[in-house]
ZAMARGU-4260 file (C-alpha; in steps of 0.2 Angstrom, whole numbers, plus 5000, padded with zeros to 4 digits):
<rodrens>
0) 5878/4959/5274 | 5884/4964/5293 | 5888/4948/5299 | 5900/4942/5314 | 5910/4928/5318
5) 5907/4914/5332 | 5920/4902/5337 | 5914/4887/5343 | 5921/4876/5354 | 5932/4864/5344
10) 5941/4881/5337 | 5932/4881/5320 | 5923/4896/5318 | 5905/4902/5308 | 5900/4920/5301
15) 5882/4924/5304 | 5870/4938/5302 | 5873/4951/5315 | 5855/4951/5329 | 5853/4931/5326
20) 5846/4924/5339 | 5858/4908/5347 | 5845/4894/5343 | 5845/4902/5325 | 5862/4896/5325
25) 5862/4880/5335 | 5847/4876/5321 | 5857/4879/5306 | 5871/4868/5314 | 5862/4852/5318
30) 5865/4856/5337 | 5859/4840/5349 | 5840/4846/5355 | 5847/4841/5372 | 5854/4860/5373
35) 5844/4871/5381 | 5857/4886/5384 | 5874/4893/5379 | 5890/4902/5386 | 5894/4916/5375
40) 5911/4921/5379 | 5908/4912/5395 | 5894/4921/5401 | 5877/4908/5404 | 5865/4914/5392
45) 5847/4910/5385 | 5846/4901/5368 | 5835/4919/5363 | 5849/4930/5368 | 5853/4939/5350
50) 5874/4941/5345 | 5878/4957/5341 | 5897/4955/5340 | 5910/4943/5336 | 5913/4931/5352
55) 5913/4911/5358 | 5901/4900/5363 | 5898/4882/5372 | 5883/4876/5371 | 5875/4869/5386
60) 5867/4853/5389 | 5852/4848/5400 | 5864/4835/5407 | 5878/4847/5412 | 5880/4856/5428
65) 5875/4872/5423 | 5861/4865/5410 | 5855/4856/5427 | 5857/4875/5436 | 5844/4882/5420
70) 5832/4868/5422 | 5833/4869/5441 | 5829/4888/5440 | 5816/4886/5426 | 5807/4873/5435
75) 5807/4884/5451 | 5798/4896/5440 | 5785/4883/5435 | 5780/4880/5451 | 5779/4897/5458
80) 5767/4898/5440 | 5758/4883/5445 | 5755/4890/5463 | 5748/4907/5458 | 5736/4900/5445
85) 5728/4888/5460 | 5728/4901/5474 | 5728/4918/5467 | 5732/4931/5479 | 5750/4920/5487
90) 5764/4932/5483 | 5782/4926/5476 | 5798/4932/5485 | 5813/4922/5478 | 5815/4906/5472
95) 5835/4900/5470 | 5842/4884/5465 | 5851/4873/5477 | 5861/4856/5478 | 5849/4844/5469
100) 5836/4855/5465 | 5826/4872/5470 | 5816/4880/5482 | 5803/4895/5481 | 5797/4905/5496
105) 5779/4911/5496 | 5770/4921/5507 | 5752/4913/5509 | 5742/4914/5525 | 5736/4895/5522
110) 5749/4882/5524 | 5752/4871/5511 | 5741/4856/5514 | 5749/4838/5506 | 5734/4838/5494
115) 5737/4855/5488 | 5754/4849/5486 | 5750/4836/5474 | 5738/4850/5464 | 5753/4860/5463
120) 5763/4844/5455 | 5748/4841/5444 | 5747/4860/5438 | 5767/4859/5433 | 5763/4843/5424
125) 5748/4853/5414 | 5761/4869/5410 | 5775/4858/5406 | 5764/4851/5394 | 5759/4867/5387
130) 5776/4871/5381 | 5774/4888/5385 | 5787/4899/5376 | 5798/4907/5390 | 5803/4926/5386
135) 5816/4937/5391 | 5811/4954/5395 | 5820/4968/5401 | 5813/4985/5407 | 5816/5001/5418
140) 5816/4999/5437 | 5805/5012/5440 | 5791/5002/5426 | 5796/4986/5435 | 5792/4991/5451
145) 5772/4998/5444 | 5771/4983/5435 | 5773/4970/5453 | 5763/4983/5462 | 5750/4984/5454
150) 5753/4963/5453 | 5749/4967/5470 | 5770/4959/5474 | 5777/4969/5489 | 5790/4957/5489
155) 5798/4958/5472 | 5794/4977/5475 | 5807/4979/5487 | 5820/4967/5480 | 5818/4979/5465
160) 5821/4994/5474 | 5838/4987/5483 | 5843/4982/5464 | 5857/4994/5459 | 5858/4995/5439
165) 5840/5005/5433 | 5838/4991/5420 | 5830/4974/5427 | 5825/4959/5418 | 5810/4949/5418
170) 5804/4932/5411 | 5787/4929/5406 | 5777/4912/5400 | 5762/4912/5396 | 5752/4926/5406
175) 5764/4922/5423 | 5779/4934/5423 | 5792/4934/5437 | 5809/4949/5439 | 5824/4937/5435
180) 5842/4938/5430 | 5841/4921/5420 | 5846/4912/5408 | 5829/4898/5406 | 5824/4885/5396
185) 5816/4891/5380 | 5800/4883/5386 | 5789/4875/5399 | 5791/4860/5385 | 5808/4856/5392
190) 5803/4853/5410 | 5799/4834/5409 | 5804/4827/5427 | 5802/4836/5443 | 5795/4834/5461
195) 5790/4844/5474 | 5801/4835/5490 | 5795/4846/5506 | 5786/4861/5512 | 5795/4871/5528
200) 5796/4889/5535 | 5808/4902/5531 | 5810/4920/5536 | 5809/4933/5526 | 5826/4937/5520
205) 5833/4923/5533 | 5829/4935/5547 | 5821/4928/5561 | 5813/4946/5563 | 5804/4946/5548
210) 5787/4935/5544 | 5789/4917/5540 | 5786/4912/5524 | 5781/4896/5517 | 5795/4888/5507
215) 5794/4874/5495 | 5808/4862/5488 | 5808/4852/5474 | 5822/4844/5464 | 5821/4844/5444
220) 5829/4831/5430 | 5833/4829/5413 | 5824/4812/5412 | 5812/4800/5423 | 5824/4789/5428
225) 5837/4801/5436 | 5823/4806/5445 | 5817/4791/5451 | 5835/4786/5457 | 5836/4802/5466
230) 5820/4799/5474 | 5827/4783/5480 | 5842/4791/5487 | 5832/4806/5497 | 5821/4790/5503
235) 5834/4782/5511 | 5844/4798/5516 | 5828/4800/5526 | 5829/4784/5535 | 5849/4788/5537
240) 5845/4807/5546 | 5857/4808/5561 | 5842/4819/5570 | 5834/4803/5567 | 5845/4791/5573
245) 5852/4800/5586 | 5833/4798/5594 | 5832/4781/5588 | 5852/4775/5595 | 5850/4787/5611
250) 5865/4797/5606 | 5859/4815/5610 | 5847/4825/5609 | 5842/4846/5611 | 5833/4857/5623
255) 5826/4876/5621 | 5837/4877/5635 | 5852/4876/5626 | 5846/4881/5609 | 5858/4870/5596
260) 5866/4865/5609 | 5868/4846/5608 | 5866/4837/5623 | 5876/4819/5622 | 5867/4806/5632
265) 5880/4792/5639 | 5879/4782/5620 | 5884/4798/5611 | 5897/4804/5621 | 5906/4786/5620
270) 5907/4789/5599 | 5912/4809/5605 | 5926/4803/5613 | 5931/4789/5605 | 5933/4801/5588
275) 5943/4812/5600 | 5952/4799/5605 | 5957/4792/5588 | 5964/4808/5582 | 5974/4809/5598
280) 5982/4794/5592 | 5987/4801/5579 | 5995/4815/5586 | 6007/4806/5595 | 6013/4799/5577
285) 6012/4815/5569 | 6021/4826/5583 | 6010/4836/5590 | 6007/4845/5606 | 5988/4845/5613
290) 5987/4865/5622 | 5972/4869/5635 | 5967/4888/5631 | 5954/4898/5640 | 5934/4900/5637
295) 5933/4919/5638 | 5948/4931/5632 | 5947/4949/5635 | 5939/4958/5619 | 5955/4967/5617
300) 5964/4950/5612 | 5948/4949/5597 | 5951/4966/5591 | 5971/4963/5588 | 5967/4948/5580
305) 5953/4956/5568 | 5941/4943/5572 | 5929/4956/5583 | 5929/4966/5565 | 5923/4950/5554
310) 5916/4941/5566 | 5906/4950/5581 | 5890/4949/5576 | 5893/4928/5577 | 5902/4932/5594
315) 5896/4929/5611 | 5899/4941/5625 | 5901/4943/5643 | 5907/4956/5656 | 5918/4953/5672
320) 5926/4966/5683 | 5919/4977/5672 | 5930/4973/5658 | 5921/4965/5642 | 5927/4947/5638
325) 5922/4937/5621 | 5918/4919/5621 | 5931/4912/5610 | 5924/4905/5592 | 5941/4899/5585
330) 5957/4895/5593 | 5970/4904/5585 | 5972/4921/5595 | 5975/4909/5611 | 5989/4898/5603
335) 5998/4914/5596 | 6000/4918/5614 | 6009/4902/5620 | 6020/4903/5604 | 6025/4922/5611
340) 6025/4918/5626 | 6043/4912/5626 | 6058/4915/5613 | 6055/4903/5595 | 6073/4899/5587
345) 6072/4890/5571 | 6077/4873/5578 | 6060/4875/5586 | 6051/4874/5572 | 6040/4866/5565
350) 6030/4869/5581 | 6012/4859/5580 | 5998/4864/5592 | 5980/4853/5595 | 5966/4860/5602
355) 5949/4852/5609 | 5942/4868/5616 | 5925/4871/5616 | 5920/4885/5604 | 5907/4895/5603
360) 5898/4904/5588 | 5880/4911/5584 | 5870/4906/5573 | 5853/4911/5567 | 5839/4899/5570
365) 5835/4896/5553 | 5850/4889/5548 | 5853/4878/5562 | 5851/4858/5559 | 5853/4843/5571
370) 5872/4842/5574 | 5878/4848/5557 | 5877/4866/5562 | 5878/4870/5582 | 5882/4883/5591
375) 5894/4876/5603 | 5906/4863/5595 | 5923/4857/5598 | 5935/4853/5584 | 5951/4844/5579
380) 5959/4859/5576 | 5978/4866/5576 | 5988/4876/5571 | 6007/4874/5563 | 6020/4888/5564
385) 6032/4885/5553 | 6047/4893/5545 | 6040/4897/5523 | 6055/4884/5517 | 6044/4871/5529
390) 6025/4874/5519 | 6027/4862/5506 | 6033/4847/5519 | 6020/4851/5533 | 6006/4851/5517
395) 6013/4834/5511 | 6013/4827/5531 | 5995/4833/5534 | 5989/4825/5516 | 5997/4809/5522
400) 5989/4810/5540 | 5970/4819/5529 | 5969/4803/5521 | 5972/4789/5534 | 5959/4798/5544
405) 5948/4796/5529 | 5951/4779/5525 | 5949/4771/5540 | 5930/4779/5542 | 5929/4773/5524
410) 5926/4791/5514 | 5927/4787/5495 | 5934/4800/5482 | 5939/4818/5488 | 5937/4833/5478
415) 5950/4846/5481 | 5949/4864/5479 | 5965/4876/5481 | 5961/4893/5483 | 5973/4909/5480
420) 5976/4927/5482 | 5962/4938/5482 | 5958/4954/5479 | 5960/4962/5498 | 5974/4950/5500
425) 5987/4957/5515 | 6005/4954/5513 | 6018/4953/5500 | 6013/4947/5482 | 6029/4935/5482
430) 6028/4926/5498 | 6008/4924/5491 | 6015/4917/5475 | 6028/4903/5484 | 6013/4898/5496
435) 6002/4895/5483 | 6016/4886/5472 | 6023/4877/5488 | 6002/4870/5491 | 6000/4865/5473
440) 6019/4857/5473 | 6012/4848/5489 | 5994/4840/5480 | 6005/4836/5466 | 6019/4826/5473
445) 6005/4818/5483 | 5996/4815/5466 | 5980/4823/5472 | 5967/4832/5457 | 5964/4846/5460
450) 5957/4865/5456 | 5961/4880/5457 | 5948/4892/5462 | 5958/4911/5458 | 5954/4925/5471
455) 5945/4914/5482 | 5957/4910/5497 | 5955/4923/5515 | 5961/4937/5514 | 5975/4933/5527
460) 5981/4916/5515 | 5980/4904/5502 | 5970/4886/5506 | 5963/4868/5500 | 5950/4865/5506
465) 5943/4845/5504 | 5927/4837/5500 | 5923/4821/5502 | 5910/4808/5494 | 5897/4799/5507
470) 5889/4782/5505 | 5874/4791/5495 | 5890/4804/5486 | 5884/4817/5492 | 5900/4829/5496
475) 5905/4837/5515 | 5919/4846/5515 | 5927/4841/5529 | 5947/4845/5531 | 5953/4861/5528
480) 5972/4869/5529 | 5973/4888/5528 | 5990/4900/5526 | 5991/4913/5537 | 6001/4927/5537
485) 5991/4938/5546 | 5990/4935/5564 | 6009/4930/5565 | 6012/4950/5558 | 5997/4955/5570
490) 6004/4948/5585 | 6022/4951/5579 | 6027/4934/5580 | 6046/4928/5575 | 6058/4916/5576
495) 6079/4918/5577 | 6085/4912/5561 | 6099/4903/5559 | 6108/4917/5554 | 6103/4926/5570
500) 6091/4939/5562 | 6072/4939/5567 | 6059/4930/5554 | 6041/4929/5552 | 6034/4911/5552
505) 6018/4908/5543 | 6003/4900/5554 | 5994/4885/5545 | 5977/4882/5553 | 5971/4865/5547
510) 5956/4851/5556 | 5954/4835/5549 | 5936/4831/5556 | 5932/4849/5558 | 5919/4849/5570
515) 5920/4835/5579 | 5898/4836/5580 | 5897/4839/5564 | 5909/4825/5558 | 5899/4815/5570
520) 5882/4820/5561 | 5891/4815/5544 | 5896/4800/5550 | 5882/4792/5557 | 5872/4796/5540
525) 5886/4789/5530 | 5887/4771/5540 | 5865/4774/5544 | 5871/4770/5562 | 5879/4754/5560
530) 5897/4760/5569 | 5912/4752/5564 | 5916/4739/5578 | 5930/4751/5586 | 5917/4766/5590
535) 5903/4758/5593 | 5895/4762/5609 | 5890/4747/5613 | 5902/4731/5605 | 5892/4717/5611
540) 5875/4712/5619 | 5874/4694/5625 | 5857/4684/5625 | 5851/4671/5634 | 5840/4659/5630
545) 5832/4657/5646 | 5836/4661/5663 | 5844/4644/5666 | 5860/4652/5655 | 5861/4671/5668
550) 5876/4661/5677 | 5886/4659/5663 | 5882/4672/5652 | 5885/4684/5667 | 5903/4676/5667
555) 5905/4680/5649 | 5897/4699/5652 | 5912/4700/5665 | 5927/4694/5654 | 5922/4706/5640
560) 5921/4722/5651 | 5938/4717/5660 | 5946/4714/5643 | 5942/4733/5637 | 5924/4729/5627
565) 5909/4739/5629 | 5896/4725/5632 | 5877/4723/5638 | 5869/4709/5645 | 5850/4705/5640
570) 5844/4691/5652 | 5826/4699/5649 | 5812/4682/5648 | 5808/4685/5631 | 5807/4678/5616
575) 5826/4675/5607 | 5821/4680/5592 | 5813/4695/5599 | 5830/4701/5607 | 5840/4698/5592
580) 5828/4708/5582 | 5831/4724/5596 | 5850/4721/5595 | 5849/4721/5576 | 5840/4737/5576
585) 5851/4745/5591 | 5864/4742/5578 | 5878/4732/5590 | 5890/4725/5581 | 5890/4709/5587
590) 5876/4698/5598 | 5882/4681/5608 | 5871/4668/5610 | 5872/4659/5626 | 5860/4643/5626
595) 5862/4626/5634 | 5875/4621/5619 | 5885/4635/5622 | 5884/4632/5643 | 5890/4615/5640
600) 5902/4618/5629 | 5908/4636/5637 | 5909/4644/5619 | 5899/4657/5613 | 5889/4659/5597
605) 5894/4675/5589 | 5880/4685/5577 | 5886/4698/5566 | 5874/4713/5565 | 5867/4710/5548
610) 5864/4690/5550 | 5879/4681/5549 | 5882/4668/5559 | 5898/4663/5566 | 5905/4645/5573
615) 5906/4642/5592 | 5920/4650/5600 | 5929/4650/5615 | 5930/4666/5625 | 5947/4670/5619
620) 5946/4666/5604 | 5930/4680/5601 | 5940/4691/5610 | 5953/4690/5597 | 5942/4690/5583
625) 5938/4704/5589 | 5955/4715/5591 | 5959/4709/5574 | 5942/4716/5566 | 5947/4731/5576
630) 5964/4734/5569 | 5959/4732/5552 | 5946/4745/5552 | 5958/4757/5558 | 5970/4751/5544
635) 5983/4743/5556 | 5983/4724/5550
</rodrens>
């Protein structure tokens, strides 16, 4: 018998018949029914896939990541099936997997109405049901490419005919058939919870130039009630949307103008600069120095730098004096400058510059949402030179700083990802090796988790990049600190060494917040609006009762604001109840009820946005409260 030999994943190994077919094996081994593909020598493979050789295998759950990839993909399929039986003559183009779920992009000269929608949910439902066999097919380019055509698929024409190997692979169930690379469930069967989410437009190929098409999303499960909770959690990440709130709150808005280009009406730019403002605290405790570098640098300074090679086509431009001048995207060319533009000894070093500058970047329109991704931004950004003996201490210092930032805006876990050398790496392979030891000695002696994602760093360094988990866990990432020993070489930086020689010191880029919009966006999804009491933009809002109380609660309105609060004062004739209910949904903080009570006595009646209701209390005594509420949210009591 020609039989080969599969290890399995507690080390124990099997001989089977060469040509079996995976689930032949999964079968005769009592495998759990919840697998619905396998890793065969790591590679993601279809339970049909025959082994013709000995090798390893995992076998893959519906539960796991890439068993939820493989249901994700496979429900994508369903739909696009579903779709084509209800409207013949809609063309498929490409239908990935994403965070949570899928999309497919069809081209259809009818939009997507919400009652075809549900059609389409109720024609998966039907095929699921059908536990149609799913197939693996694989076939010449040139065949594949009659085959669509005369499918009348333009689309999956031309993504054949940009494909490079002359083999592609198919998948077919039922009578539908679509090109794929795989792997799938082994049938519709398998496909048991699944929702269509949204309809939107999307270019052909992302490019603006090309026709729009009409892209569906849906998210797929391995059970109903996973679903449903996800369901829950898109529901109320809809009612947390920072595009949302920030019309809702009157924190900003956009104008064609300007295209994502936020505009931060007087609200908004309080929480701008009150972010700015906290990590400028910090700054002075962690000894750095804020720098003011120009706008626009002459495109000779982005061509020494490299970034006019890897980053022009997201570069804006201008001419004066006939000379041509780049908008700058990022920083770092400027502060090379100011650290050559005097002579570095080693007692100067470490040497950490901040920068709030405004940048600038293209994006394409398409990929552009609310304050997440803008084309002008500012960030929390600097740059460390640093001798390479000083790597490990300056990682350590910004952990330490990384995570008081994120405790005091209340971020759960983190996930952290080092990244090392890759293949078009610049440099010596020895001072790559001690970087990358010196970042993972730094996560370690912080006791930080973390993996290790070979090949993956810039080519100019290694870096970690973090994520962080949101009130709903979704992850941002949001702090990043990068190793670069590029620019110093390109802009032949050095230092005196103490042994008077010339050295090369390595350049740590790092941001906490990153974009200081973006952050913002996050963060007003991850508290839904309700601002700590520190950045608030508005703190207080006093009520009266009636107009008999102005007096006093004028005199109240005045202490506050000379005290250092941000405060309103409602003396509107309307109903109480009324006004507490527009403070509650302005989201302020705190609202003080001044009524004949509180006039007599001159106390206030403090009401905590959410309902809670506080004891009378003198002015100064709220006043207090509220300093000590303040320095416990940003972790100082």
């Amino acid at each position: 018998m020609d039989s080969i030999r599969v290890t399995l994943t507690d080390g124990k190994s099997v001989e089977i018949r060469r040509g079996s077919q995976i689930n032949e094996l999964a079968s005769a081994l009592g495998v759990n029914g919840d697998v619905i593909a396998a890793k065969v020598n790591r590679q993601l493979v279809d339970l049909s896939r025959a082994l013709e050789e000995d090798c390893s295998i995992e076998w893959v759950s519906r539960e796991s990541a890439d068993g939820l990839d493989v249901l994700r993909h496979s429900t994508a399929h369903l739909m696009a099936q579903a779709v084509q039986s209800l409207f013949p003559g809609t063309q498929v183009t490409i239908g990935p997997t994403i965070e949570d779920g899928f999309y497919y992009d069809f081209k259809r000269e009818q939009p997507f109405t919400p009652e075809e929608i549900e059609k389409i949910e109720a024609r998966m439902e039907e095929l699921a049901k059908a536990n149609l066999k799913v197939t693996r097919e694989e076939m010449p380019k040139s065949r594949a490419i009659e085959l669509f055509r005369k499918l009348g698929e333009n689309y999956k024409v031309a993504i054949i005919e940009e494909i490079p190997e002359e083999t592609v692979s198919l998948y077919r169930q039922g009578e539908w058939v679509d090109l794929c690379r795989g792997p799938h469930v082994p049938s519709t069967g398998v496909l048991k919870a699944f929702k269509i989410t949204t309809v939107a437009g999307a270019y052909w190929r992302g490019d603006e130039k090309n026709e729009m098409l009409q892209r569906l999303y849906g998210t797929s499960w391995p059970d109903k009630a996973k679903l449903k909770e996800h369901l829950r959690l898109l529901e109320e990440a809809q009612k947390r949307d920072h595009r949302k709130l920030g019309r809702e709150l009157d924190l900003f808005s956009f104008h064609p103008v300007a295209p994502a280009s936020p505009f931060f009406h007087p609200k908004g730019a309080i929480v701008y600069n009150q972010l700015i403002s906290y990590v400028r605290s910090l700054y002075v405790r962690y000894a750095y120095e804020e720098v003011i570098t120009p706008q626009i640098l002459d495109v000779e300074l982005w061509h020494r730098s490299g970034h006019y090679d890897h980053y022009r086509d997201s570069m804006y431009f201008t001419e004066v004096d006939e000379r041509q001048f780049g908008v700058k995207p990022m920083n770092c060319p400027g502060h090379t400058l100011i650290y050559s533009s005097r002579k570095r000894s080693y007692r100067d070093l470490p040497l950490r510059m901040a920068d709030f500058g405004r940048l600038h970047r293209y994006e394409r329109s398409g990929v552009t949402a609310g304050l997440t991704r803008v084309r002008s931004f500012s960030q929390d950004d600097a740059h460390i030179f640093c001798a390479p003996d000083q790597i490990e201490s300056e990682i350590s210092s910004l952990i330490k700083m990384l995570r008081e930032v994120y405790r005091t805006f209340q971020f759960g876990d983190m996930q952290v990802k080092l990244s090392t050398r890759p293949k078009d790496f610049i440099g010596d392979v020895e001072i790559w090796e001690k970087a990358e030891a010196a970042l993972g000695q730094a996560l370690s002696k912080e006791r930080i988790d973390y993996q290790v994602n070979p090949g993956d760093g810039a080519f100019y360094g290694p870096k970690i990049d973090f994520v962080v988990l949101d009130a709903l866990r979704r992850g941002w990432q949001l702090a990043t600190m990068q190793l670069d020993f590029f620019l110093p070489e390109r802009f032949e930086l050095v230092y005196t060494s103490a042994g008077g020689t010339d050295e090369r010191p390595v350049m740590i880029h790092r941001a906490l917040l990153g974009s200081i919009e973006r952050f913002m966006g996050i963060l007003i999804e991850h508290c839904a609006g309700a601002f700590p009491l520190w950045i608030a933009p508005v703190q207080v809002r006093i009520l009266t009762v009636t107009d008999d109380h102005k007096d006093y609660a004028k005199r109240i309105f005045e202490e506050l604001r000379n005290a250092g609060w941000r405060v309103e004062l409602d003396g509107r004739n309307e109903k109480l109840g009324y006004k507490i209910r527009e403070a509650q949904l302005a989201k302020i903080p705190y609202a003080l009820i001044i009524g004949e009570k509180e006039v007599q006595a001159q106390t206030v009646a403090p009401r905590r946005r959410g309902g809670e209701n506080f004891p009378p209390l003198g002015v100064a005594e709220f006043i207090q409260k509220l300093r000590s509420e303040v320095a416990q949210e940003k972790g100082a009591a």
